[in-house]
Jmol script that loads the backbone (N, CA, C; Angstrom):
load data "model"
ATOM      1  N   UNK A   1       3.740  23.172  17.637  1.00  0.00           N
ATOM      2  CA  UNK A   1       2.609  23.504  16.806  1.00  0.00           C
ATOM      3  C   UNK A   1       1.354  22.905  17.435  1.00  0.00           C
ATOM      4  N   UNK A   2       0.321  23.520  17.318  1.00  0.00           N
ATOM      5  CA  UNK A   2      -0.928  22.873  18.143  1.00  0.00           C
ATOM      6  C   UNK A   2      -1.904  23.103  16.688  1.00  0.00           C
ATOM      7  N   UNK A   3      -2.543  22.235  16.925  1.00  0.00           N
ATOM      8  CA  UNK A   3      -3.038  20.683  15.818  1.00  0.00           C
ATOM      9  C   UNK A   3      -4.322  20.666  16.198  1.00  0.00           C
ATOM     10  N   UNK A   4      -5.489  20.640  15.416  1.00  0.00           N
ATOM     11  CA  UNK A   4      -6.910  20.383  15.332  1.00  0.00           C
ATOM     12  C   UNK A   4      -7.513  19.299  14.196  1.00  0.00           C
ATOM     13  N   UNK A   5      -7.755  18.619  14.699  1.00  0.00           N
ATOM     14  CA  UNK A   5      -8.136  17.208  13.446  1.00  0.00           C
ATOM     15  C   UNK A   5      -9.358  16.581  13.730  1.00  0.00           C
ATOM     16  N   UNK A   6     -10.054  16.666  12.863  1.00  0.00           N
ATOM     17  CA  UNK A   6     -11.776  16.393  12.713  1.00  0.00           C
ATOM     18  C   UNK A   6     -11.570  14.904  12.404  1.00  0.00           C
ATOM     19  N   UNK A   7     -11.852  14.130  13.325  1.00  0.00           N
ATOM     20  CA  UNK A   7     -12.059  12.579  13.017  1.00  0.00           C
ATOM     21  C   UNK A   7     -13.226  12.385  12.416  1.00  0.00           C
ATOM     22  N   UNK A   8     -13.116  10.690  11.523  1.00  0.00           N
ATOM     23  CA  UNK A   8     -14.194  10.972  11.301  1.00  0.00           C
ATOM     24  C   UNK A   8     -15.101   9.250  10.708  1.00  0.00           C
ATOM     25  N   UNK A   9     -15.924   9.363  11.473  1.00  0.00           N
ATOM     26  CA  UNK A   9     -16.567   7.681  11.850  1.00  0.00           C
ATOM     27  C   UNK A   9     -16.591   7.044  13.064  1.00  0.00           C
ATOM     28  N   UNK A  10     -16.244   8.122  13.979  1.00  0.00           N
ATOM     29  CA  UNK A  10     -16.193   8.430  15.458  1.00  0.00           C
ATOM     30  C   UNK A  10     -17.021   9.611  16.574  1.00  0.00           C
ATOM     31  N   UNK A  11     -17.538   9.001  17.339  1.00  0.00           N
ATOM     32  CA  UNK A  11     -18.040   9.897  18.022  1.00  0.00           C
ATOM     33  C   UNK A  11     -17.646  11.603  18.631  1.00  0.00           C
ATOM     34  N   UNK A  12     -16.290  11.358  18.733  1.00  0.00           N
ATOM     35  CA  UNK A  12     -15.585  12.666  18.880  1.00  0.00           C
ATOM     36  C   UNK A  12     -15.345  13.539  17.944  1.00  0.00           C
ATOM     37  N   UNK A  13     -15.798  14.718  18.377  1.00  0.00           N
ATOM     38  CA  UNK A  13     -16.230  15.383  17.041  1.00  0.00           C
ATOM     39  C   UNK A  13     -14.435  16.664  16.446  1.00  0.00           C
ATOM     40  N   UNK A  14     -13.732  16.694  17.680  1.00  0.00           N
ATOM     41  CA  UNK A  14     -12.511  17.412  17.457  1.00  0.00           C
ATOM     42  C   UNK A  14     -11.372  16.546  18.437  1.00  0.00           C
ATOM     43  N   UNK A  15     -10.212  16.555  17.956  1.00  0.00           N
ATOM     44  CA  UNK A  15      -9.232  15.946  18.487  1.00  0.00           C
ATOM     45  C   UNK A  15      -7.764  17.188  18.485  1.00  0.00           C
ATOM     46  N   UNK A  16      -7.530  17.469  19.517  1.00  0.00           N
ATOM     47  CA  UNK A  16      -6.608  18.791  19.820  1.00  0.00           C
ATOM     48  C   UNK A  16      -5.441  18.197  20.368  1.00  0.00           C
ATOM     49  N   UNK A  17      -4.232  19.047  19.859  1.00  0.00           N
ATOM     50  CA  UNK A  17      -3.200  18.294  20.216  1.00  0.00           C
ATOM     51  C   UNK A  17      -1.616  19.324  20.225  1.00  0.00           C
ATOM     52  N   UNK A  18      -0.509  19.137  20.800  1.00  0.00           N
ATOM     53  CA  UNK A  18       0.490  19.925  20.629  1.00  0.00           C
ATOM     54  C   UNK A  18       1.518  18.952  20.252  1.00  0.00           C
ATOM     55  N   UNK A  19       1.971  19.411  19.066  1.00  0.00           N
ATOM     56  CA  UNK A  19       3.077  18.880  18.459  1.00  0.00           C
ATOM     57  C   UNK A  19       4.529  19.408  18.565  1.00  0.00           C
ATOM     58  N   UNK A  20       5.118  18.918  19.428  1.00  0.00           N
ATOM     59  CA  UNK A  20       7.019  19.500  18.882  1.00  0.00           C
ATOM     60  C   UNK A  20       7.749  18.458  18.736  1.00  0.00           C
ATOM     61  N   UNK A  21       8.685  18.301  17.614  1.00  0.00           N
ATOM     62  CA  UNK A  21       9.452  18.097  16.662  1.00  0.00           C
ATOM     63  C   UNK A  21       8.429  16.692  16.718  1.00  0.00           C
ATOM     64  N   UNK A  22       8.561  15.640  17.292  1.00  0.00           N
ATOM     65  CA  UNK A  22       8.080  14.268  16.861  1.00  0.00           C
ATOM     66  C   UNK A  22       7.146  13.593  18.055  1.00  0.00           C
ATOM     67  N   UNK A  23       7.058  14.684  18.879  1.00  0.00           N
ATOM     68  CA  UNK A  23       6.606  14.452  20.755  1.00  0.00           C
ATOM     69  C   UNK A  23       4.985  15.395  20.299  1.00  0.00           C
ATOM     70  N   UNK A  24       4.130  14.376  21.250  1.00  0.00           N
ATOM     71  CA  UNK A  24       2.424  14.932  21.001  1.00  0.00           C
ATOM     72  C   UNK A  24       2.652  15.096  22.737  1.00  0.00           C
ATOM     73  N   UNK A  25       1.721  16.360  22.892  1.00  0.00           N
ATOM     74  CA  UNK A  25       1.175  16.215  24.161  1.00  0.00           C
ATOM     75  C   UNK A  25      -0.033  17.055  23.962  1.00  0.00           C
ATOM     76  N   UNK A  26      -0.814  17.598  25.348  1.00  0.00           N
ATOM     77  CA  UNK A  26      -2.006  18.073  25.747  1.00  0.00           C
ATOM     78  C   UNK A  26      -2.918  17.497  24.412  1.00  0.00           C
ATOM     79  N   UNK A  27      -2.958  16.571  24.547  1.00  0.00           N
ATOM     80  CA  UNK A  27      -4.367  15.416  23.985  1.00  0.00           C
ATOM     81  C   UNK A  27      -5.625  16.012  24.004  1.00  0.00           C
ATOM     82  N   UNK A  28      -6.402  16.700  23.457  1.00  0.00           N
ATOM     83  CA  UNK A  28      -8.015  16.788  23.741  1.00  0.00           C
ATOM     84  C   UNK A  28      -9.004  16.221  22.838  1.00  0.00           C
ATOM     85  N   UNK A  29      -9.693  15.528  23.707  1.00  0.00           N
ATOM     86  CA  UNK A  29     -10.910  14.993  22.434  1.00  0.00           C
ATOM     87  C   UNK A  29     -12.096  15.486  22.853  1.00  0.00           C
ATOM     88  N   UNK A  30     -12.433  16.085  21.338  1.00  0.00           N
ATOM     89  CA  UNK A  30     -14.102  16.738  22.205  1.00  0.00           C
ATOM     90  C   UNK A  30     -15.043  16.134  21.717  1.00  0.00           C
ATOM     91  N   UNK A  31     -16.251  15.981  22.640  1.00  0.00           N
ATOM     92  CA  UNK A  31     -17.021  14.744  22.141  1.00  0.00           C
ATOM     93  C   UNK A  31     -16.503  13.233  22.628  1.00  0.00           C
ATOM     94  N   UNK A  32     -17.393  12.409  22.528  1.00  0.00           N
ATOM     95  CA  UNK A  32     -16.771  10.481  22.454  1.00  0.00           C
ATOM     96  C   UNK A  32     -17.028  10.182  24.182  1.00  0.00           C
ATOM     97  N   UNK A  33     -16.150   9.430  24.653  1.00  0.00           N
ATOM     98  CA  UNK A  33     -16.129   8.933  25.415  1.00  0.00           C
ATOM     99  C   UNK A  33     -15.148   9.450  26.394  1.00  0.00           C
ATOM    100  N   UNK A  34     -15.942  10.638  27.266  1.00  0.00           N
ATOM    101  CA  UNK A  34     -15.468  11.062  28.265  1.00  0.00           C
ATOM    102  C   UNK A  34     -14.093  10.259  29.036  1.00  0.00           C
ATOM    103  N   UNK A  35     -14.799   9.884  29.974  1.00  0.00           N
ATOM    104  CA  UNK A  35     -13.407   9.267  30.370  1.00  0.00           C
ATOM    105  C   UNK A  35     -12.481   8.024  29.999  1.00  0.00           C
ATOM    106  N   UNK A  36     -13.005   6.969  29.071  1.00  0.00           N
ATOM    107  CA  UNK A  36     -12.164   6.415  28.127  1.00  0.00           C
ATOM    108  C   UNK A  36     -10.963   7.550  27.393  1.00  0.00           C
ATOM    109  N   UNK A  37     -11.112   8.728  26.792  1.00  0.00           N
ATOM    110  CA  UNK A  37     -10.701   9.132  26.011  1.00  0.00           C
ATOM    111  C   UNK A  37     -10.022  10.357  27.224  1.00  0.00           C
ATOM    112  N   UNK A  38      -9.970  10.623  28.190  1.00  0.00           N
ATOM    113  CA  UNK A  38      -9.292  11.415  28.769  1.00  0.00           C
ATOM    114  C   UNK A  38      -8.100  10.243  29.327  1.00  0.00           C
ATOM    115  N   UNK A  39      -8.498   9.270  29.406  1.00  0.00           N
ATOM    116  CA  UNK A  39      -7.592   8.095  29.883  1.00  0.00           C
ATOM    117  C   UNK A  39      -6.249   7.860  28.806  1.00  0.00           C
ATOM    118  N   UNK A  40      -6.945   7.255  27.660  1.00  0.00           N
ATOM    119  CA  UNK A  40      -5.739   7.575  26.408  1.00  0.00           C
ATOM    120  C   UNK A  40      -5.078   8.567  26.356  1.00  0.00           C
ATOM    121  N   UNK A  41      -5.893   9.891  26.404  1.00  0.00           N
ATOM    122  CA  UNK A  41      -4.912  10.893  26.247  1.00  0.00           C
ATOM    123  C   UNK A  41      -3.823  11.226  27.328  1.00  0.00           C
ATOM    124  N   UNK A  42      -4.072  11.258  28.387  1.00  0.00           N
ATOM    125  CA  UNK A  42      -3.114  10.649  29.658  1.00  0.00           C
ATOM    126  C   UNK A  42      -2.214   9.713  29.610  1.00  0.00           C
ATOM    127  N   UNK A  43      -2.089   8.228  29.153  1.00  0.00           N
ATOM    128  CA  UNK A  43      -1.467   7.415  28.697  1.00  0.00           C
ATOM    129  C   UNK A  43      -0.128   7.783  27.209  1.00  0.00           C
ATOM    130  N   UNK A  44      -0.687   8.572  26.588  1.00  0.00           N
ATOM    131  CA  UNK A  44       0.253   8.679  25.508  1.00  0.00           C
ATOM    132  C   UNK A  44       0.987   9.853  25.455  1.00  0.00           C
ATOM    133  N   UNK A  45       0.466  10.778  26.205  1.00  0.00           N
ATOM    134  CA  UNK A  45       0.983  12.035  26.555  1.00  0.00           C
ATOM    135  C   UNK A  45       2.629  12.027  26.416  1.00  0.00           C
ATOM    136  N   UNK A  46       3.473  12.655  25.553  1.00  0.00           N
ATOM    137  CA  UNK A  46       4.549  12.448  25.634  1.00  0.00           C
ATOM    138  C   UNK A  46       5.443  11.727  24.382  1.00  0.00           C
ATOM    139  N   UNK A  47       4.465  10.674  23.986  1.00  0.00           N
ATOM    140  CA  UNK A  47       5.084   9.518  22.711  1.00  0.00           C
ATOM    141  C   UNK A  47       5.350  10.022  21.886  1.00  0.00           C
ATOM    142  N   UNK A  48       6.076   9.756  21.296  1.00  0.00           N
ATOM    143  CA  UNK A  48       6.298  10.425  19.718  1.00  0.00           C
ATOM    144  C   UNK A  48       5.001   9.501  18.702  1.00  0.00           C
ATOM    145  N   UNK A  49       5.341  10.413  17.648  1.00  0.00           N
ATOM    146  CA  UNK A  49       4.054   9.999  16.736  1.00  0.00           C
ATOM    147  C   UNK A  49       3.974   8.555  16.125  1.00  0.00           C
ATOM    148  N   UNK A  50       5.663   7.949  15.992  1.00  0.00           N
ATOM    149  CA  UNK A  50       5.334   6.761  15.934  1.00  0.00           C
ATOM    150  C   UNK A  50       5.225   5.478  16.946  1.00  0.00           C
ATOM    151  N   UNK A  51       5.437   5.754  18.038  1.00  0.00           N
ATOM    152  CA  UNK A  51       4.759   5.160  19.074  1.00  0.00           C
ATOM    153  C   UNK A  51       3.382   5.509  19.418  1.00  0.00           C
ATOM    154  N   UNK A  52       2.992   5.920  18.755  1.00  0.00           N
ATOM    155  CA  UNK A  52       1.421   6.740  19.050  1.00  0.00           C
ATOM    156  C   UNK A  52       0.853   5.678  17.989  1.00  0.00           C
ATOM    157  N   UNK A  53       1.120   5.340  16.702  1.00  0.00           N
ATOM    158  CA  UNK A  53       1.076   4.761  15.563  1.00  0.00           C
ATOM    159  C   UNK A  53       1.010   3.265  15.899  1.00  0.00           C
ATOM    160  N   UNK A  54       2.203   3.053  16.480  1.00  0.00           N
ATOM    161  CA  UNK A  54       2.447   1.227  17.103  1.00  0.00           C
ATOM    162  C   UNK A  54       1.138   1.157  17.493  1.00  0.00           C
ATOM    163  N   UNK A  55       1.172   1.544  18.801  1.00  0.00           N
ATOM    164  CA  UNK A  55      -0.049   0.738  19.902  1.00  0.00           C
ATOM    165  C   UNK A  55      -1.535   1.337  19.589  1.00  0.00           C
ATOM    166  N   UNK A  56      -2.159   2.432  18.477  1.00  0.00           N
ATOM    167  CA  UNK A  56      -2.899   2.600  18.516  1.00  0.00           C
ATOM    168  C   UNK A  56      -4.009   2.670  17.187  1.00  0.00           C
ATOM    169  N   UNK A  57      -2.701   2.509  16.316  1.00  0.00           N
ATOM    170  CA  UNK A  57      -3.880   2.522  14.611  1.00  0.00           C
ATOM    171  C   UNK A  57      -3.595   1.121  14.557  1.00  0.00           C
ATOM    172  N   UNK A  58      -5.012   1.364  13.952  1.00  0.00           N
ATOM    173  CA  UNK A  58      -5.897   0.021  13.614  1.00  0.00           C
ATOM    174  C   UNK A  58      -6.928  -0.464  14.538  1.00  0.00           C
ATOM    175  N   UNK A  59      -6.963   0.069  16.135  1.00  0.00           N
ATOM    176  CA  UNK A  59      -8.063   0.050  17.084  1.00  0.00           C
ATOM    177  C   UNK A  59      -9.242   0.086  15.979  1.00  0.00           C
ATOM    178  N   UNK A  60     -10.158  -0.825  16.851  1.00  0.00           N
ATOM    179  CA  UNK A  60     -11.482  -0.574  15.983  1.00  0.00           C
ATOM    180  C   UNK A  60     -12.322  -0.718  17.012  1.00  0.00           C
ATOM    181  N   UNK A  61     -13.858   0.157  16.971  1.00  0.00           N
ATOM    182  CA  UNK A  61     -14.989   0.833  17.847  1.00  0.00           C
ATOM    183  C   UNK A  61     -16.032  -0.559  17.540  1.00  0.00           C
ATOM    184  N   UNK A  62     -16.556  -0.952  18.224  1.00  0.00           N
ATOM    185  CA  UNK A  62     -17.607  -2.376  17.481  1.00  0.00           C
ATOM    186  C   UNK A  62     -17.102  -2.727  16.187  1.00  0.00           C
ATOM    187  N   UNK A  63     -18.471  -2.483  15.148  1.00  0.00           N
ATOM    188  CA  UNK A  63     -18.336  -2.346  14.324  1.00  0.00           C
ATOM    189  C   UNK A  63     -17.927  -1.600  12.804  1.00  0.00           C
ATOM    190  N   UNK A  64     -17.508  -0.465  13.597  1.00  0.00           N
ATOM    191  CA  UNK A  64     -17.045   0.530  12.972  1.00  0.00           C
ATOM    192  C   UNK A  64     -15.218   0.489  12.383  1.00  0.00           C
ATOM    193  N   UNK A  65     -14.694   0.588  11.458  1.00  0.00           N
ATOM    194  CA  UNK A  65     -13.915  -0.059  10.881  1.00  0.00           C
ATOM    195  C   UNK A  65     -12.340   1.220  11.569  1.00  0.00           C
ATOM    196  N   UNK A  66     -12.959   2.083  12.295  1.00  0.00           N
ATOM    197  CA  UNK A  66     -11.553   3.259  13.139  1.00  0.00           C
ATOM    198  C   UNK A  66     -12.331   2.925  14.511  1.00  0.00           C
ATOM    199  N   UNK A  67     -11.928   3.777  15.393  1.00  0.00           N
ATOM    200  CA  UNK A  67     -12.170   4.345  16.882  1.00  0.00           C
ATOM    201  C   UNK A  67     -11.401   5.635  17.028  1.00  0.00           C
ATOM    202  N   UNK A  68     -11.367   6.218  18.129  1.00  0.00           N
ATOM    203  CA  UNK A  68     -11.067   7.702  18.716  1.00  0.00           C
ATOM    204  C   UNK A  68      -9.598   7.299  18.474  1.00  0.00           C
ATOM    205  N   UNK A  69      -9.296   6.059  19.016  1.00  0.00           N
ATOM    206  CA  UNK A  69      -7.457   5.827  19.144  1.00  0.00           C
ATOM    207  C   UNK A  69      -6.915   5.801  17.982  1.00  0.00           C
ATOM    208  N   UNK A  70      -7.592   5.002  17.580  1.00  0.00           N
ATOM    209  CA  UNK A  70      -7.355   4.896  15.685  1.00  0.00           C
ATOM    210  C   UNK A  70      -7.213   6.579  14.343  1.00  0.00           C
ATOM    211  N   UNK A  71      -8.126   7.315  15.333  1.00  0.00           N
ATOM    212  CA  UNK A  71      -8.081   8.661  14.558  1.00  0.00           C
ATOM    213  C   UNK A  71      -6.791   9.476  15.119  1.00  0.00           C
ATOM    214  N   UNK A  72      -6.565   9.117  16.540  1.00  0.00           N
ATOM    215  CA  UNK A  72      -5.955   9.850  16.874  1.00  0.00           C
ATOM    216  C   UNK A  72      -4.471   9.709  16.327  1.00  0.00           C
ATOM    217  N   UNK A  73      -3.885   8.383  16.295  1.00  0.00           N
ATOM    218  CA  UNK A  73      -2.962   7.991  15.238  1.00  0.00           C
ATOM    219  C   UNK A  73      -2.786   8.589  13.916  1.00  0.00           C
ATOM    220  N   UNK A  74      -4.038   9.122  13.380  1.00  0.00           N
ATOM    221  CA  UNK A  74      -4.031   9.325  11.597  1.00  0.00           C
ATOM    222  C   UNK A  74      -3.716  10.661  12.290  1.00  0.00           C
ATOM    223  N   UNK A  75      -4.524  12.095  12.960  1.00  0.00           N
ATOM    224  CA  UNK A  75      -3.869  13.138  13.257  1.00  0.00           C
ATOM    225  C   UNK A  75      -2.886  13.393  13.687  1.00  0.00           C
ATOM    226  N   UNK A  76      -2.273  12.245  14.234  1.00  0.00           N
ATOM    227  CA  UNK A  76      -0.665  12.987  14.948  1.00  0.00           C
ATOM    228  C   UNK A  76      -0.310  12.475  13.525  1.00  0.00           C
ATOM    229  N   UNK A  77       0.248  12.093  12.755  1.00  0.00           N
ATOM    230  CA  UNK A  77       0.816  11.125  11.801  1.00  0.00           C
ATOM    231  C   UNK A  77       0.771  12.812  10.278  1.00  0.00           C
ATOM    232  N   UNK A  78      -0.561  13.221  10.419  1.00  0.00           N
ATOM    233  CA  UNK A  78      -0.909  13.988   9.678  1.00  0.00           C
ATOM    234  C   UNK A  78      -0.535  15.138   9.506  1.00  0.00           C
ATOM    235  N   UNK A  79      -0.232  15.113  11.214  1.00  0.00           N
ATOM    236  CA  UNK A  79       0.337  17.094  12.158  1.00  0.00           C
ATOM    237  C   UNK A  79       1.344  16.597  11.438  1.00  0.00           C
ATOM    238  N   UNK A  80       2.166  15.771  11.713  1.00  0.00           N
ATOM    239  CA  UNK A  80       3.653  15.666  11.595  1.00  0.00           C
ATOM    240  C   UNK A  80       4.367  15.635  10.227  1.00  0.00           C
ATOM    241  N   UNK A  81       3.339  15.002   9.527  1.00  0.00           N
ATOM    242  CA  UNK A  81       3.707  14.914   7.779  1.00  0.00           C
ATOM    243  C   UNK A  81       3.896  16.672   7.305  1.00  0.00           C
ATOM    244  N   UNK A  82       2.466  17.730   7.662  1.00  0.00           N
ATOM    245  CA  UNK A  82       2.424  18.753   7.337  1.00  0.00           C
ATOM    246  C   UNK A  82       3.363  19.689   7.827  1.00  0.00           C
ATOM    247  N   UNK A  83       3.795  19.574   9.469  1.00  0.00           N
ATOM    248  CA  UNK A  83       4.890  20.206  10.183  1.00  0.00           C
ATOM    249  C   UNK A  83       6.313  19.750   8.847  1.00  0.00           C
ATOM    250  N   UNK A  84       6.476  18.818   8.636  1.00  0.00           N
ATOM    251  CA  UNK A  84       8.576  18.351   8.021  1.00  0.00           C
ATOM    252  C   UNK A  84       7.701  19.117   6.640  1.00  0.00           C
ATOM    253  N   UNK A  85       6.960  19.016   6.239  1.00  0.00           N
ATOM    254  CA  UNK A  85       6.462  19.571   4.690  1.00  0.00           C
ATOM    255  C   UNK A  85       7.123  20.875   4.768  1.00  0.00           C
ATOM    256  N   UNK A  86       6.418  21.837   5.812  1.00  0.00           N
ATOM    257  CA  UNK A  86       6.941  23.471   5.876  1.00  0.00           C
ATOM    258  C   UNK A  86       8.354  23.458   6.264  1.00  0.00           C
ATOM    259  N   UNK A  87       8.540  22.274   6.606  1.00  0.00           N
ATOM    260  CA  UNK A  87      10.204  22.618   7.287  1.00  0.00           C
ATOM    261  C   UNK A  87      11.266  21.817   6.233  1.00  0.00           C
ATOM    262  N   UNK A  88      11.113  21.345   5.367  1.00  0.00           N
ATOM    263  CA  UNK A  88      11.996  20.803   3.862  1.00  0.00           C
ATOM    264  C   UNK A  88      12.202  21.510   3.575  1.00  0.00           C
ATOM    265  N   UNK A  89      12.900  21.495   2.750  1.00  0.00           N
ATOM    266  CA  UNK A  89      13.253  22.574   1.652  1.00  0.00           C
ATOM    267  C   UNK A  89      13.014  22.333   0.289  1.00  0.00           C
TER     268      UNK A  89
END
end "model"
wireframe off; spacefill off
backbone 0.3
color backbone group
């Protein structure tokens, strides 16, 4: 399933993503921090959502209480809640 999630208290204005069964890949963040954020997405490429979760929610931007990594955690977390939703019974 490929995944679009509007962060938000972050510079990146869309966060794109492909989800199968519990595995994220092709990462895109549009907007933020160019190559910081092509770097993460390179780095996690592959993790499942709760290793995506471990090492990356709760990041925080200065003073800002999320970051890009931090959102990106709540959207995979979010894809994945809504993906098992349609697929329960």
């Amino acid at each position: 399933m490929d995944y679009t999630y509007e962060p938000e208290n972050v510079c990146a204005m869309q966060i794109c993503f492909h989800l199968e069964d519990n595995i994220v890949s092709n990462i895109q963040f549009i907007g933020g921090c160019n190559g910081n954020l092509k770097a993460i997405a390179k780095l996690v490429d592959g993790w499942t959502v709760e290793k995506i979760e471990e090492y990356l929610k709760g990041n925080l931007c200065g003073r800002r209480q999320t970051s890009c990594a931090d959102q990106l955690a709540i959207a995979v977390r979010e894809a994945y809640d809504k993906a098992s939703a349609v697929v329960a019974p």
